[in-house]
C-alpha positions in Angstrom: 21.8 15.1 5.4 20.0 14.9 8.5 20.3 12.9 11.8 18.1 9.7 11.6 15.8 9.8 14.8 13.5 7.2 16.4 11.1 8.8 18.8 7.8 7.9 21.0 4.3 8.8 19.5 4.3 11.1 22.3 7.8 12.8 21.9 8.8 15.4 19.3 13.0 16.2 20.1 13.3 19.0 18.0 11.4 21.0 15.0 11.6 20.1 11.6 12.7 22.4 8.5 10.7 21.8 5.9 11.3 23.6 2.0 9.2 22.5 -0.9 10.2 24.2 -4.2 9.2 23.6 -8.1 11.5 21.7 -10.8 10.8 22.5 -14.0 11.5 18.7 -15.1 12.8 15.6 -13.7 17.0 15.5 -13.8 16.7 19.8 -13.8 16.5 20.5 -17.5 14.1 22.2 -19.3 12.4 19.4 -21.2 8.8 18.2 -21.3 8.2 16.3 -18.6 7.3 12.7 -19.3 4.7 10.1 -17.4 7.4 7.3 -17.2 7.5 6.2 -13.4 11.1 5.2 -13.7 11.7 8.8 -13.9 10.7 8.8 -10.5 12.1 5.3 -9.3 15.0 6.0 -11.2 16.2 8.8 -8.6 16.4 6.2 -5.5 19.4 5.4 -4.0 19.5 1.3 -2.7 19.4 1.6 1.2 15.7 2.2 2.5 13.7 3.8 -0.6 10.6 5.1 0.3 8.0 5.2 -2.5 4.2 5.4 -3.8 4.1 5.7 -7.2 1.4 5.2 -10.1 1.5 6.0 -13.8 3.9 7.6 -13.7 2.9 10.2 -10.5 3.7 10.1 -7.1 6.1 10.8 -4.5 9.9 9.0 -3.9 11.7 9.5 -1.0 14.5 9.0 0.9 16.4 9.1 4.1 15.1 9.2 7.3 14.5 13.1 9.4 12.4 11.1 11.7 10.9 7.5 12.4 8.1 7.2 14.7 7.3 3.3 15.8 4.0 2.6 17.3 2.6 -0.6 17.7 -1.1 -2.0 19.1 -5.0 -1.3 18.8 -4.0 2.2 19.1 -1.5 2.4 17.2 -3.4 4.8 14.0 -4.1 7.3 16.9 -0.9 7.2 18.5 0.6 7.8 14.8 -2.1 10.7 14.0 -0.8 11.9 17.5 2.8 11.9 16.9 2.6 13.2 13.1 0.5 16.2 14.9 3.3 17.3 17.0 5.5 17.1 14.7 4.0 19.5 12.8 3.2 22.2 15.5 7.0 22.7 15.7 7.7 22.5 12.0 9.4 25.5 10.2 7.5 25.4 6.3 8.3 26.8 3.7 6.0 25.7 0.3 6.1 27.3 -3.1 4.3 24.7 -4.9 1.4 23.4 -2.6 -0.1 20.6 -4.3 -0.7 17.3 -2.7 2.2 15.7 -1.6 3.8 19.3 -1.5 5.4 20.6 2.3 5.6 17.9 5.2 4.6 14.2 4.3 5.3 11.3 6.4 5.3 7.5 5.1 3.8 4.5 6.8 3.3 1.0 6.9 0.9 -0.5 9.6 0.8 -4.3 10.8 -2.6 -6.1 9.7 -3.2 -7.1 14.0 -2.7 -4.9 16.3 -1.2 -7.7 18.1 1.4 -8.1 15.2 5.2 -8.2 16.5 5.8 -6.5 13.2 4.9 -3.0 14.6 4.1 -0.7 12.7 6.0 2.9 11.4 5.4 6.3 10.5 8.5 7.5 8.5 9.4 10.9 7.7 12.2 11.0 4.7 14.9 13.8 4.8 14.6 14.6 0.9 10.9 13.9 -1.6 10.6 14.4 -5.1 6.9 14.3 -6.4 4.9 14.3 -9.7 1.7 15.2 -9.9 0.0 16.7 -13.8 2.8 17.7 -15.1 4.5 19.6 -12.2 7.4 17.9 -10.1 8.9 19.6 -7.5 11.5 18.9 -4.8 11.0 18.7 -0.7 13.7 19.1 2.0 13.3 17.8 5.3 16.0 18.9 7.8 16.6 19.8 11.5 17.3 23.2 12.6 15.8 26.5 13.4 15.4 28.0 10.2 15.1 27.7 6.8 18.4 27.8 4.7 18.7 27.8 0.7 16.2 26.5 -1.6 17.2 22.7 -2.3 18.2 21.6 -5.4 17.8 18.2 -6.8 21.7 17.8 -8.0 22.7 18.3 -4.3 20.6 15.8 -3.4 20.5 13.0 -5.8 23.6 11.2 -6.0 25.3 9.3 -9.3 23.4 6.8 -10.4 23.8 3.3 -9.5 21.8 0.6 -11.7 19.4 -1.5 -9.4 21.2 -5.0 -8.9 19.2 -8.2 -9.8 18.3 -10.5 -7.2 20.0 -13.4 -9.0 18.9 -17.2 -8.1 16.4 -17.2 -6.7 14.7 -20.1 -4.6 11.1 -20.8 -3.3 10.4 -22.6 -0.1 7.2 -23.0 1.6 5.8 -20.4 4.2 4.4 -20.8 7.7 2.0 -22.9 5.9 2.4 -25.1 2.3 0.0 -25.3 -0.3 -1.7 -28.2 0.7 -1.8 -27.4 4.3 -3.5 -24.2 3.1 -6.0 -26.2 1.1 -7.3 -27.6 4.6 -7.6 -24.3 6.2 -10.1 -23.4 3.2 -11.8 -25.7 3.7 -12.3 -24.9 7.6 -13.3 -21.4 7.0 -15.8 -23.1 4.4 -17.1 -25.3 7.2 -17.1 -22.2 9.5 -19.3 -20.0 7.4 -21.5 -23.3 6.6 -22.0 -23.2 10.3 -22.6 -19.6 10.5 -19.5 -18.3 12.0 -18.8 -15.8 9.4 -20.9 -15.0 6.3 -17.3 -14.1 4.8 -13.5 -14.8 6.1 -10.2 -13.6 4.0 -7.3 -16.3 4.5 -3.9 -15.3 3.4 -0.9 -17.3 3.0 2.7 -17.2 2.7 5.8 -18.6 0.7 9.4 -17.6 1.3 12.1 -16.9 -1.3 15.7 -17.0 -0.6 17.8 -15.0 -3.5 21.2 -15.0 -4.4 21.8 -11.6 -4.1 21.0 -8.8 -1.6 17.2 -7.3 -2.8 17.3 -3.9 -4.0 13.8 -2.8 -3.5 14.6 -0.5 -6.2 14.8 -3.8 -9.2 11.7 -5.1 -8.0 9.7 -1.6 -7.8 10.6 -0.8 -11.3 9.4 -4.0 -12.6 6.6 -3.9 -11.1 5.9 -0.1 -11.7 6.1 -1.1 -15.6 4.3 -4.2 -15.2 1.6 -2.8 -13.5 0.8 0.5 -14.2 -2.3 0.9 -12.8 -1.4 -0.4 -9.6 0.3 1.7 -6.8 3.9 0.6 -6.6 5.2 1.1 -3.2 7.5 1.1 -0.8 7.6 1.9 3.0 10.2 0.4 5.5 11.4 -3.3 3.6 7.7 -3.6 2.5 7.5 -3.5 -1.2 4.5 -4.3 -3.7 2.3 -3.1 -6.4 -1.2 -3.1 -4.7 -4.2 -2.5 -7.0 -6.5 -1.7 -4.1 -6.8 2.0 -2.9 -8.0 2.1 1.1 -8.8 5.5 0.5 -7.5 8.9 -1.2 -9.2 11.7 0.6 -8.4 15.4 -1.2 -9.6 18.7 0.0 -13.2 17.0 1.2 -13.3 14.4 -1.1 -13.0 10.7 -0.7 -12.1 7.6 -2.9 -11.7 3.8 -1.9 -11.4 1.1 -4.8 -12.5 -2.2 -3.2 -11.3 -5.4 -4.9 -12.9 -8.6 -4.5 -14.0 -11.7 -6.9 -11.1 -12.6 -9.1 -10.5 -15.0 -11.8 -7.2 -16.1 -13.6 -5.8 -14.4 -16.7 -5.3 -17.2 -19.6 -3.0 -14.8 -21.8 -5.8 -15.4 -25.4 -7.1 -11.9 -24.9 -10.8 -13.5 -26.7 -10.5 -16.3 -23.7 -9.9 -13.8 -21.1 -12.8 -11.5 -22.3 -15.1 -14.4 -22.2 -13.7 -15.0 -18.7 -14.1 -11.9 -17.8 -18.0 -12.3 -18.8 -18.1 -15.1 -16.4 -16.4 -12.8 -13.5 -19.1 -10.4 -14.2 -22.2 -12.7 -13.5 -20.8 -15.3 -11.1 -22.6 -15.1 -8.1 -19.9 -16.5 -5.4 -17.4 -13.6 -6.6 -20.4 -11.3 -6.7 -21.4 -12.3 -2.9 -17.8 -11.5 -2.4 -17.5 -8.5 -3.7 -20.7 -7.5 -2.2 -19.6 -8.0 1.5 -16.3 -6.0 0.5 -18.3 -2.5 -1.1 -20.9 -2.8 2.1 -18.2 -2.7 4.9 -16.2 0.3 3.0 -19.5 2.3 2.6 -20.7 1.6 6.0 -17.2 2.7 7.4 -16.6 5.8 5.7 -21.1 6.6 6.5 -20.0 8.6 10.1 -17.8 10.9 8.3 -19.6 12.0 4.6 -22.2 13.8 4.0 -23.1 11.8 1.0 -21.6 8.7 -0.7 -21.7 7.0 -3.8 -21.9 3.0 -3.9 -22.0 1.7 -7.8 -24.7 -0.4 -8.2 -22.8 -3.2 -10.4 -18.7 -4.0 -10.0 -16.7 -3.1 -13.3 -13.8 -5.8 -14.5 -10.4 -4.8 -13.5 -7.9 -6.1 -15.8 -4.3 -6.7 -14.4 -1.7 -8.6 -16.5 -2.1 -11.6 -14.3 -5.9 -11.7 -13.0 -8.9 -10.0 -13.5 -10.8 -8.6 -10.6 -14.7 -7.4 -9.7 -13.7 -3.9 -8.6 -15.8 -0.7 -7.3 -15.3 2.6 -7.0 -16.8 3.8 -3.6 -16.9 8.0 -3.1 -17.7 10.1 -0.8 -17.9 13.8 0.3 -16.5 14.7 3.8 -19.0 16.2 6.4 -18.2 20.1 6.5 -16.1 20.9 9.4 -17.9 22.9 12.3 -16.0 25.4 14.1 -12.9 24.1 15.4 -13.7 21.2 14.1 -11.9 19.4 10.7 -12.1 16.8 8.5 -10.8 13.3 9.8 -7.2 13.0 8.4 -6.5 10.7 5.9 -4.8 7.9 8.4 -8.1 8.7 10.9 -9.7 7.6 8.1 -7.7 4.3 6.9 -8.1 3.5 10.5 -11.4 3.7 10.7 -12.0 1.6 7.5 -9.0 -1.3 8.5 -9.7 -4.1 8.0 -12.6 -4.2 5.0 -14.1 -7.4 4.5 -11.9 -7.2 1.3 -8.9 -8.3 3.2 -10.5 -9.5 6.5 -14.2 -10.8 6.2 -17.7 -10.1 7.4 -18.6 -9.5 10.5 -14.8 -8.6 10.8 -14.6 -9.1 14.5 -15.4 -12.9 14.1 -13.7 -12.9 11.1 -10.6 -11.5 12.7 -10.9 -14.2 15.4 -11.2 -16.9 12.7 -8.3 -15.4 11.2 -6.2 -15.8 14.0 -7.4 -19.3 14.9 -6.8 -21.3 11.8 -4.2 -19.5 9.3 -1.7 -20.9 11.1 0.4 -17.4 10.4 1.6 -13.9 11.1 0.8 -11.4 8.5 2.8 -8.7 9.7 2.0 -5.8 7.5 0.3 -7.9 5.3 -3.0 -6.7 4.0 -2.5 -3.6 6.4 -2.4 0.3 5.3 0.7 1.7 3.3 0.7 5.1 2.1 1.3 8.7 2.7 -0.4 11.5 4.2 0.9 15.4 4.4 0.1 18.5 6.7 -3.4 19.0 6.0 -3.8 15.3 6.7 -4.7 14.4 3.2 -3.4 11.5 1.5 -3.1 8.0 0.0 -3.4 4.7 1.7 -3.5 1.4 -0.2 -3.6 -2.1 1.6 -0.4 -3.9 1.2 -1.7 -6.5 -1.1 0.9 -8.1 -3.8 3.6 -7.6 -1.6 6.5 -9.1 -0.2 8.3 -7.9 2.9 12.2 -8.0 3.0 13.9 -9.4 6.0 15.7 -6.4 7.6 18.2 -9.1 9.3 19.3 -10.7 5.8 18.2 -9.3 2.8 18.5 -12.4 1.1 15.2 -13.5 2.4 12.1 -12.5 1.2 8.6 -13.1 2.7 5.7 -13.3 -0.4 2.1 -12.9 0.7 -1.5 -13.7 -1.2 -4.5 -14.1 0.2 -8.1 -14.9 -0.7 -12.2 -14.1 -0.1 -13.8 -16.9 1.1 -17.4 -17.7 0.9 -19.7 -20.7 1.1 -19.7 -21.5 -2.5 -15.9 -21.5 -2.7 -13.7 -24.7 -3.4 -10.4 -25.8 -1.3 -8.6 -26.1 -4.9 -9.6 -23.1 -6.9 -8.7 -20.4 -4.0 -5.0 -22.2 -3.6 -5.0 -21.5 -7.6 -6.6 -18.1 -6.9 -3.5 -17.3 -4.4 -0.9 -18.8 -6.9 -2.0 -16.2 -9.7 -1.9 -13.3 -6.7 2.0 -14.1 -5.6 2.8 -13.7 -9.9 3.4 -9.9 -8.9 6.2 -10.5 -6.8 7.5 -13.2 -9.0 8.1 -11.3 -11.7 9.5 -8.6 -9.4 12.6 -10.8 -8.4 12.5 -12.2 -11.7 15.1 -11.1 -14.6 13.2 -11.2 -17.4 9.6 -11.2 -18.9 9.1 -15.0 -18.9 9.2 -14.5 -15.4 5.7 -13.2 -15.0 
């Protein structure tokens, strides 16, 4: 369809054709169109899908116009940069303009900027969105001027059922479950000492599967699974994360922060009664406490006003139950040539929240790096989308598992957890148990999986 490109942040090598036009329904017919995210999912083909999907809405994608690797503590800018001059040559065309609608690049950025992982911008050759009712269809080609509209049987080949990953075995990561007990209990000791008020540790557990992954299996288990989680999928990284970096939309701003969590029992009366105790327990309280404060205090410099909830609500997810808050904000009016901060400007400017990092984050970081005893990658980092305008979606790749682009056969699962004085050794290694169920029950075959 179009010639797959890797290029510098700082090189554009030729103009992009861009044509964005309405479908009346998913598949091209007539008829209502549905909320079902395999609708969506369903249109994929099995090599590279690009997705970001949530009840149902969102954007799928495919094939690669463009892919733009940048790497290091500048590595958002250089992005921003690249993404920028790519769009001061484009050719666009867009009869719908809705969010998502026109140009829109995916990416997927390494938690450290000193990550070998790297990170990627990746701009897909075809889109199909959802968004209230309306789908539509984008076309992404090289050239020097627009052709005919796209249509989404030119585009979307027969379809080919997800395969299943088979067998699947679990071996431990970089660290095993005991070993990861003892660094818990050093970022314990370290915040006893005063270190850190707060440190995030993360661990890791490998699977090896039987068959190649299709990202495809997993992302439609987990998009039914999880429904109000953003199922995604950006360059082998795949997940369902339930924590929102931040949205921002014409001016307005959204991050859900995430932090406290407590196991789901599966008695819906026990789980309400634990979800009491989540409410009013004061270590996942402290917790979530640091997590809202660095979010609010990040996205300050760039909003006029914002809106911090005074208590956490109870998230419930099939397999946990999480303090979450709804931080919002409205972006300082732009002065003359001046605009609003992009949505990656302002991802990168909140990376990494003491939700996924810890508080103060710079000596948290270094903690980090000092005793988890592992790589994250793009781990805990921002996954998303942004368009033209700059506006977009970035969650942090939490419940995720990153596919190893050598042998797809091996499968890296992450989970990590807050830590604060009052936590125990033994309970957070429970806590990070419940947080890999996700990606479980993605490679799983069936619902006894989960």
């Amino acid at each position: 369809m179009s010639t797959q490109t890797s290029a510098p942040a700082d090189a554009v090598p030729y103009p992009l054709v861009v044509r964005t036009v309405a479908l009346d329904a998913l598949g091209g017919s007539t008829e209502a169109v549905t909320t079902d995210p395999l609708d969506l999912l369903g249109l994929l083909p099995s090599q590279a899908p690009l997705a970001w999907v949530r009840r149902g809405d969102g954007l799928v994608a495919w094939g690669e116009t463009l892919r733009i690797p940048v790497s290091g503590p500048d590595r958002f800018a250089e992005a921003e940069r690249a993404w920028q001059d790519v769009l001061a040559h484009a050719i666009v065309r867009d009869e719908v303009q809705l969010p998502g609608t026109g140009p829109v690049a995916f990416g997927s950025f390494a938690f450290d900027e000193d990550s070998p992982a790297g990170s990627v911008i990746v701009v897909p050759s075809v889109i199909v969105g959802r968004r209230g009712g309306r789908t539509w269809l984008t076309s992404i080609t090289t050239g020097a001027r627009l052709g005919a509209a796209p249509r989404l049987a030119d585009v979307v080949g027969p379809r080919v059922p997800p395969v299943d990953p088979g067998v699947v075995a679990y071996s431990d990561g970089a660290v095993s479950a005991d070993g990861w007990r003892e660094v818990v209990a050093r970022g314990i000791a370290a915040i006893k000492a005063g270190d850190v008020d707060k440190v995030v540790l993360a661990r890791d557990v490998h699977a090896r599967t039987e068959n190649p992954v299709d990202a495809r299996w997993a992302l439609e288990r987990l998009a039914v699974q999880y429904p109000s989680c953003w199922t995604f999928s950006v360059d082998g990284m795949i997940g369902a994360t339930p924590e929102l970096l931040v949205r921002s939309e014409k001016g307005l701003v959204t991050s859900r922060v995430l932090a406290g969590t407590i196991r789901r029992t599966g008695d819906n009366a026990a789980d309400m009664a634990r979800a009491a105790i989540l409410a009013h327990s004061s270590k996942d309280l402290e917790e979530h406490e640091y997590a809202v404060t660095s979010v609010a205090h990040a996205l300050e410099p760039f909003c006029s006003s914002t809106n911090v909830p005074d208590v956490p609500f109870v998230l419930h997810l099939p397999n946990v139950l999480h303090l979450a808050s709804d931080v919002t904000g409205v972006l300082t009016a732009p002065s003359g040539d001046a605009a609003h901060p992009s949505s990656l400007a302002l991802a990168a400017a909140l990376h990494p929240t003491a939700a996924v990092c810890g508080t103060p984050t710079a000596a948290a970081r270094e903690l980090i790096r000092s005793i988890e005893g592992m790589d994250r990658a793009r781990y805990a980092g921002p996954v998303g989308w942004f368009g033209a305008d700059g506006d977009g979606e970035w969650g942090i790749a939490l419940r995720s598992a990153a596919v190893d682009p050598a042998d797809p056969r091996r499968v890296r699962l992450f989970a990590g957890c807050g830590v604060v004085a009052a936590s125990d050794p033994a309970a957070e290694v429970a806590e990070s148990e419940a947080k890999l169920v996700p990606m479980r029950y993605a490679l799983g075959r069936d619902a006894s999986d989960s």
